[in-house]
PATORVO-682599 format. One line per field, with one value per residue (C-alpha): residue number from 1; residue in three letters; x, y, z. Coordinates in steps of 0.25 Angstrom, whole numbers, m for minus. Layout:
BEGIN
i = (NUM,...)
aa = (Ala,...)
px = (X,...)
py = (Y,...)
pz = (Z,...)
END
This chain:
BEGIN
i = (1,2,3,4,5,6,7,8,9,10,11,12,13,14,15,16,17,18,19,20,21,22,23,24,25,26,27,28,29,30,31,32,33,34,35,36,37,38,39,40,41,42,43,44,45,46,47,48,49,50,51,52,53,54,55,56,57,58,59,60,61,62,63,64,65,66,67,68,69,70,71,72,73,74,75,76,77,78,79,80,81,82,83,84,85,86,87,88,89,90,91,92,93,94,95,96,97,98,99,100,101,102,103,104,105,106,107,108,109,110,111,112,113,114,115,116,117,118,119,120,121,122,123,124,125,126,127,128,129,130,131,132,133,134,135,136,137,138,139,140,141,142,143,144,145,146,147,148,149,150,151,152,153,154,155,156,157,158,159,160,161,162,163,164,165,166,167,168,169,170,171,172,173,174,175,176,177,178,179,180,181,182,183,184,185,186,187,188,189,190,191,192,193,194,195,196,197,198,199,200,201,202,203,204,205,206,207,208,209,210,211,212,213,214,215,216,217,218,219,220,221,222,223,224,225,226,227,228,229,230,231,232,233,234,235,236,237,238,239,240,241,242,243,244,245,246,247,248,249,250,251,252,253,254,255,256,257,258,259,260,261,262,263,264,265,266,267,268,269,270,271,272,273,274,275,276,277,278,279,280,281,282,283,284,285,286,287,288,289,290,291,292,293,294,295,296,297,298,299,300,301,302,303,304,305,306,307,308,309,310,311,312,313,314,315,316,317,318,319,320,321,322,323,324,325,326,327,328,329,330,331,332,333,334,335,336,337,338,339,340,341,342,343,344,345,346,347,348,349,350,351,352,353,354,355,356,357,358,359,360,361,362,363,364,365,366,367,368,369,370,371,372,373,374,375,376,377,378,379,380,381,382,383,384,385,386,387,388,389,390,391,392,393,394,395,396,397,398,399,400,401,402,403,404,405,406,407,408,409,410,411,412,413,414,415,416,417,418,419,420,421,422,423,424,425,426,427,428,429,430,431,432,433,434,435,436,437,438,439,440,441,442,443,444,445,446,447,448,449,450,451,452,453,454,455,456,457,458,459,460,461,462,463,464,465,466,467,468,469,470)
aa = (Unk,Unk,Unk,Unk,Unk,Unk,Unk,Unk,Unk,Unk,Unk,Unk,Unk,Unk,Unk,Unk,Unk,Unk,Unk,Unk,Unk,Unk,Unk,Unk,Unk,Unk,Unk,Unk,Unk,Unk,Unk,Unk,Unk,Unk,Unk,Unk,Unk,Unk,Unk,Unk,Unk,Unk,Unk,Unk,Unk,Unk,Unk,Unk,Unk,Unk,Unk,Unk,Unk,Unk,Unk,Unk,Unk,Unk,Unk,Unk,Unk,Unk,Unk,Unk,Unk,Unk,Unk,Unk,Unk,Unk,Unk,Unk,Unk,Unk,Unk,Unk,Unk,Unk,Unk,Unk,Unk,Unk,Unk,Unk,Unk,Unk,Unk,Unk,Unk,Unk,Unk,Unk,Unk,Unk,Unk,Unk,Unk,Unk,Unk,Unk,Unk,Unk,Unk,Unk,Unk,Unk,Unk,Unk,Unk,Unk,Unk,Unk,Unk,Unk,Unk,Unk,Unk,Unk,Unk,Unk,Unk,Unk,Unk,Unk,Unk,Unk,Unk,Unk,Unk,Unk,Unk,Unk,Unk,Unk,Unk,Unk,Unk,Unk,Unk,Unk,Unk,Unk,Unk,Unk,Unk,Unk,Unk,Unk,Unk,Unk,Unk,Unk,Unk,Unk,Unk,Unk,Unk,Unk,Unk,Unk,Unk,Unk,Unk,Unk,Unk,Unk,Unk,Unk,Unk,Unk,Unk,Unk,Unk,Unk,Unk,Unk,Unk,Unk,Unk,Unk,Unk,Unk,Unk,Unk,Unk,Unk,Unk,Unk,Unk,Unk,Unk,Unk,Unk,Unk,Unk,Unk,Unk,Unk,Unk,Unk,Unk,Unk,Unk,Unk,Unk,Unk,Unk,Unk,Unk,Unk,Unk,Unk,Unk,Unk,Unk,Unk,Unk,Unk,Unk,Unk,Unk,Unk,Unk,Unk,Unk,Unk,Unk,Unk,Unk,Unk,Unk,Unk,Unk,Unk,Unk,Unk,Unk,Unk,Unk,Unk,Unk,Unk,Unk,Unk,Unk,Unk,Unk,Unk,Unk,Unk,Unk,Unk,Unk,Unk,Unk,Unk,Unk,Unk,Unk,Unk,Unk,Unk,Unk,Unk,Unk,Unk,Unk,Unk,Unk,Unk,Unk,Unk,Unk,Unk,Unk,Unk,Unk,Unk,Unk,Unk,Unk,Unk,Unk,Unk,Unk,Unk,Unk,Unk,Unk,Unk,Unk,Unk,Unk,Unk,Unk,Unk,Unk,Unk,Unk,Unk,Unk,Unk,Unk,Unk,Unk,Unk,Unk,Unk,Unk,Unk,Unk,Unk,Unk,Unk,Unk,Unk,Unk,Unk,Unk,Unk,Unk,Unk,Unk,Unk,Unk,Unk,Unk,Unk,Unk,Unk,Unk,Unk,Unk,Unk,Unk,Unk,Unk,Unk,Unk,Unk,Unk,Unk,Unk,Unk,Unk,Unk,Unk,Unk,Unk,Unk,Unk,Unk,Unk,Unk,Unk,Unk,Unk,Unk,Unk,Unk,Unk,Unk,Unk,Unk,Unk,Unk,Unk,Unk,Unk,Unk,Unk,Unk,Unk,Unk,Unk,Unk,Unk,Unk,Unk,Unk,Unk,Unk,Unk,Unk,Unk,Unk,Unk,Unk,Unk,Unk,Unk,Unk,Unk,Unk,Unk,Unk,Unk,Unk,Unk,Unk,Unk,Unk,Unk,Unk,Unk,Unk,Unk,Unk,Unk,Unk,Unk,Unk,Unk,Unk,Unk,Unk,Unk,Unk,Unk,Unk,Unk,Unk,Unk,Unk,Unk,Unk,Unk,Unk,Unk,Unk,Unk,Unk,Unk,Unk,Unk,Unk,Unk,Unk,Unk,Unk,Unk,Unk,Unk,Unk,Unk,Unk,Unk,Unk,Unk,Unk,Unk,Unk,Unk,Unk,Unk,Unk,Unk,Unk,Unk,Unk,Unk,Unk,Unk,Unk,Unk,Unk,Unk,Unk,Unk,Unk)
px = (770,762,750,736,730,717,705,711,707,718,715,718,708,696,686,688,699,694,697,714,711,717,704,701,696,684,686,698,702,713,717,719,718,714,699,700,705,719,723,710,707,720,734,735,720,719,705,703,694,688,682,668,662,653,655,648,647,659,669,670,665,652,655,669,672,679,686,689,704,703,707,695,687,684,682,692,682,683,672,667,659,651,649,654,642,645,660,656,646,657,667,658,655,668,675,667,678,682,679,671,673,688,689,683,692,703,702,693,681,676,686,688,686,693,681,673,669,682,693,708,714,727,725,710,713,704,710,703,708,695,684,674,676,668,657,657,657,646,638,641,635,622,620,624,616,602,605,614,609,618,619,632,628,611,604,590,596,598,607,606,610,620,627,631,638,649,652,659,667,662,651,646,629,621,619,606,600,586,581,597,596,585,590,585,586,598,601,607,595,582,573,571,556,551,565,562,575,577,578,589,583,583,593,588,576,565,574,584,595,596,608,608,619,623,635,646,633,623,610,610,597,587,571,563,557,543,544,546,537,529,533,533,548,550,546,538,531,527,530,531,542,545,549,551,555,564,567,567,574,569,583,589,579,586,581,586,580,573,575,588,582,572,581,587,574,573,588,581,571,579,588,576,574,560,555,544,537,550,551,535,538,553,544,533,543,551,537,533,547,545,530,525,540,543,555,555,567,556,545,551,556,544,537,550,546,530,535,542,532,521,530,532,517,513,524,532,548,555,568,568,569,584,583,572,582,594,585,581,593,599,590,592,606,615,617,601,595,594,586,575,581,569,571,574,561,553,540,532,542,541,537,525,517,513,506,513,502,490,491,492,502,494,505,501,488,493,503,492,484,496,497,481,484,497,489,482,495,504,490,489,505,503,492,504,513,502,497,511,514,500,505,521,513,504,515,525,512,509,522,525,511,517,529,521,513,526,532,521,519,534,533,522,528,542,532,525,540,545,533,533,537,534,549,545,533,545,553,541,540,553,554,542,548,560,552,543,557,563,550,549,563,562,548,557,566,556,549,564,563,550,553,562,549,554,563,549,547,555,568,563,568,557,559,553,543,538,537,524,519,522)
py = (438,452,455,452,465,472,465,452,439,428,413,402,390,397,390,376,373,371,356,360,367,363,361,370,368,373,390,391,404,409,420,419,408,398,400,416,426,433,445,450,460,465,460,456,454,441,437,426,414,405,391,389,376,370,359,356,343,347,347,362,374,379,392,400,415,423,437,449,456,466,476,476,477,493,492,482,471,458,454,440,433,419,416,416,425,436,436,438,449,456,454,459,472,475,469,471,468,455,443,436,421,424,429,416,409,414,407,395,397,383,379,365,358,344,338,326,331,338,331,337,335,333,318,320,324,331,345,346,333,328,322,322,336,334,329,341,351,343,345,361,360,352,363,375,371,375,389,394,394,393,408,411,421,422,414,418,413,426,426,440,443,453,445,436,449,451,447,457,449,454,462,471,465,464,447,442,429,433,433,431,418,415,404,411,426,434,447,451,449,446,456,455,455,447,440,441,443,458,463,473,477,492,493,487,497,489,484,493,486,490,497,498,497,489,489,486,480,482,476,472,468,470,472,476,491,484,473,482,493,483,480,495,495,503,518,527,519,527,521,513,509,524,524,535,532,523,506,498,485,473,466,478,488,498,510,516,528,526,538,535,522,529,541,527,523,537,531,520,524,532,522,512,516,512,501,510,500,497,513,513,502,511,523,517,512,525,530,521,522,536,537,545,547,562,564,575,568,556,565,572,561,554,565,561,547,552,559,548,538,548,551,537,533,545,539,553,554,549,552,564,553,553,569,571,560,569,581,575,571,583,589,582,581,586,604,605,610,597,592,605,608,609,599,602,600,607,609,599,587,593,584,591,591,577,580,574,583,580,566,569,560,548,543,554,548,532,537,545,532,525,537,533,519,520,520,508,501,505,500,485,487,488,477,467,469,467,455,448,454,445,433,434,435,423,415,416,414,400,398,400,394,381,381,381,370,362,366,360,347,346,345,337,327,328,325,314,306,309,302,292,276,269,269,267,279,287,286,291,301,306,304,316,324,324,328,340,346,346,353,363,368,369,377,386,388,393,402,408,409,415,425,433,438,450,455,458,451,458,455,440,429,421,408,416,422,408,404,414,411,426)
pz = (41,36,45,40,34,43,42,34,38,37,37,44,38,47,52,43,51,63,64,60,75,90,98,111,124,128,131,126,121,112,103,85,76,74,82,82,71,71,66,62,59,59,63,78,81,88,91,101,103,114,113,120,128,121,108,95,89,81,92,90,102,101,107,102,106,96,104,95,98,109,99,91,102,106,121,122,127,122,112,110,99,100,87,74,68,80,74,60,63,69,59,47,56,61,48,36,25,33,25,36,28,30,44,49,40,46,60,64,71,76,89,90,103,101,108,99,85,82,90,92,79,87,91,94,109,118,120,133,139,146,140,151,146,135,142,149,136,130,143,144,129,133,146,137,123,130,135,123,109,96,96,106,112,110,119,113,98,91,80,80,96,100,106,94,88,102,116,124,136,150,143,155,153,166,170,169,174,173,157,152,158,150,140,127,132,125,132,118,110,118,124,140,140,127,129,112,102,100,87,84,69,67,79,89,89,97,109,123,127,143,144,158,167,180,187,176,167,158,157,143,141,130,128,117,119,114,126,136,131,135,148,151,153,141,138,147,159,171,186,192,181,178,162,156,140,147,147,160,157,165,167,176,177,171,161,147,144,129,122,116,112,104,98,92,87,77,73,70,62,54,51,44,30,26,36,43,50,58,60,65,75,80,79,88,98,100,102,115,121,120,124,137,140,149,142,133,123,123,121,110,105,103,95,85,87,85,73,65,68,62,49,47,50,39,29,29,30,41,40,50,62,64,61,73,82,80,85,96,101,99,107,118,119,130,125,121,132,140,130,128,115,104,94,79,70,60,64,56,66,78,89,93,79,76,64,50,39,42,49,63,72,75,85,97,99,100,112,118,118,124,135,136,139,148,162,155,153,166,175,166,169,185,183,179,189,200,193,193,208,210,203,211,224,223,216,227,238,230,231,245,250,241,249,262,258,253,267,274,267,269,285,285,279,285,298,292,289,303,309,298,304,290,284,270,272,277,264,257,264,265,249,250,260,251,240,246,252,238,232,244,240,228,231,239,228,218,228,229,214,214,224,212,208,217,207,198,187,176,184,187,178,169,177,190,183,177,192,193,180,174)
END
């Protein structure tokens, strides 16, 4: 038998042939045909497949994994897809000639269970040999049905999510049980502080992916640079936070410094051809990431940033962006002077004259109103965080002063039903003392909760915060 050419895609009856198929047990694994392609794309690559736990009506797995050959996978980590769209995407991308009708036809996508609604063909027996194991994967599928949606892979419902496209097995992110275990939050695809979908239009401009590393982990989560603008965790904040063009991620704490963020903003804006409303709002946003930074990159930077944004606001050429990004770079790279080099620009775009004609650069006097305002913002800021240290301390005294009165009703009557004669009074009694010791500890217990408030609130899970009405 001659070998199937690269990149061809042999048939076996594909995906109508699923009811022709021996049914699997629940997790079961396996390597080729018929639930996983072989020799694609060329001869010898065997991909595998895995069977999930949870039915449909049909008799077939909700959930399958399909595993691409190690050799096609650079690092040599396994890579992993959920879905049948994640498989097509990468196929079309790594495999643009590939008939995507025919790859699917070539091996069955549906694995069979052999539970009711597709029985064993062979005699109608039950591969798993129990069926009080049925009960058992309907009742998985109840419990699981409310925390995972119908995307695999996206609990907030993005059909979009990163995490939809590839898996990688024992991929090195940091655990979470504080806003990950929220049930519609996605670490992929939602922001950590508006815990809105993020939108990766234009490249992802408008949202930082924290990067930072613990131990053998990142952290892996994402907020948009708006939010946290916002929440003065992003850009240039004074102390007691101590930001410096710089993000400080609320999960882990940890900072990324900005400026290569917004040299990939010019990218950005380089890249659009004629949408200058989405270059005014990139524009802008370079421009506050950017603002009051002591960085002399950010510094000059942001007179590029000041530039454009004039250019664009006057209806001149723009196209000097990606021209005045390769400058600055180049500047600041490792052989120029540790960053002193003077940049390369004619003298109508240097950085220091903000005049385009005779329209003068209208932008300087928005960010000296901003610098105006800061003290204003940073003291409203302070004002907060006394205000919520206000409402943690009274909570947890109203708590504590309910658990001293609970306490004391307790004991009293504890007395009373000692010195009680009356049997049948006695049985009341103890039915209440029953009662108040049960709803004492459970008190206790959410004073225990409560008391996480310590960690401050933007490492305290929603729950928590809900006990203090924040």
């Amino acid at each position: 038998m001659e070998p199937e050419p690269a990149n061809s895609v042999a048939s076996n009856g594909g995906s109508n042939s699923s009811n022709l198929v021996a049914p699997v047990a629940p997790e079961q694994s396996g390597e080729g045909l018929p639930y996983a392609p072989e020799n694609f794309p060329n001869p010898g690559d065997i991909w595998r497949w895995k069977s999930g736990k949870r039915i449909s009506n049909n008799g077939n797995y909700r959930d399958r994994y399909l595993y691409v050959p190690h050799r096609l996978v650079a690092n040599r980590s396994s890579i992993i897809f959920k879905s049948k769209l994640s498989v097509e995407r990468y196929v079309k991308e790594k495999f643009p000639d590939v008939n995507i009708t025919e790859f699917f036809d070539s091996f069955t996508w549906s694995i069979p269970s052999g539970l009711p609604g597709n029985m064993n063909p062979r005699g109608n027996t039950n591969p798993l040999g129990d069926d009080s194991l049925l009960r058992q994967f309907e009742l998985e599928e109840e419990a699981e049905s409310d925390l995972l949606c119908d995307i695999d892979g996206c609990k907030a419902g993005n059909s979009t999510c990163s995490s939809l496209i590839l898996e990688k097995e024992h991929s090195p992110i940091m655990p979470c049980d504080l806003c990950c275990a929220a049930p519609n939050f996605c670490r992929e695809c939602c922001c950590i502080l508006c815990y809105k979908t993020l939108d990766s239009a234009y490249g992802g401009y408008s949202y930082i992916i924290c990067k930072v590393t613990q131990g053998n982990t990142i952290c892996g989560h994402a907020a948009h640079l708006e939010c946290a603008r916002r929440s003065y965790m992003a850009g240039t904040v004074e102390e007691p936070i101590g930001l410096d063009a710089e993000y400080l991620c609320r999960r882990c704490d940890g900072i990324t410094e900005l400026i290569s963020h917004a040299n990939e903003l010019l990218l950005t804006c380089e890249a659009i051809d004629s949408n200058n409303d989405v270059k005014e709002k990139i524009l802008h946003l370079g421009l506050c990431l950017l603002c009051d930074s002591q960085k002399a990159t950010a510094k000059e930077l942001m007179s590029r940033f000041a530039l454009a944004l004039s250019k664009l606001k006057d209806g001149t050429n723009t196209e000097d962006i990606l021209k005045a990004y390769t400058n600055l770079t180049a500047a600041h790279s490792p052989g120029s002077n540790n960053g002193n080099a003077a940049m390369d620009t004619s003298d109508d775009e240097s950085p220091l004259n903000v005049k385009k004609g005779t329209k003068s650069f209208r932008y300087h006097s928005e960010v000296l109103k901003l610098d105006a305002e800061f003290d204003q913002t940073m003291e409203a800021f302070k004002k907060s965080q006394k205000y919520e240290l206000k409402v943690a301390e009274e909570t947890l005294r109203e708590q504590l002063k309910h658990l001293n009165n609970l306490s004391k009703q307790l004991e009293k009557e504890k007395s009373e039903l000692a010195n009680q004669p009356n049997a049948s009074h006695s049985s009341v009694l103890f039915q209440t003392v029953k009662k108040g010791e049960e709803q004492l500890r459970q008190e206790v217990m959410k004073l225990e909760e409560m008391k996480k408030i310590a960690k401050g609130c933007g490492r305290t899970s929603i729950d928590v915060l809900k006990l203090f009405d924040f």
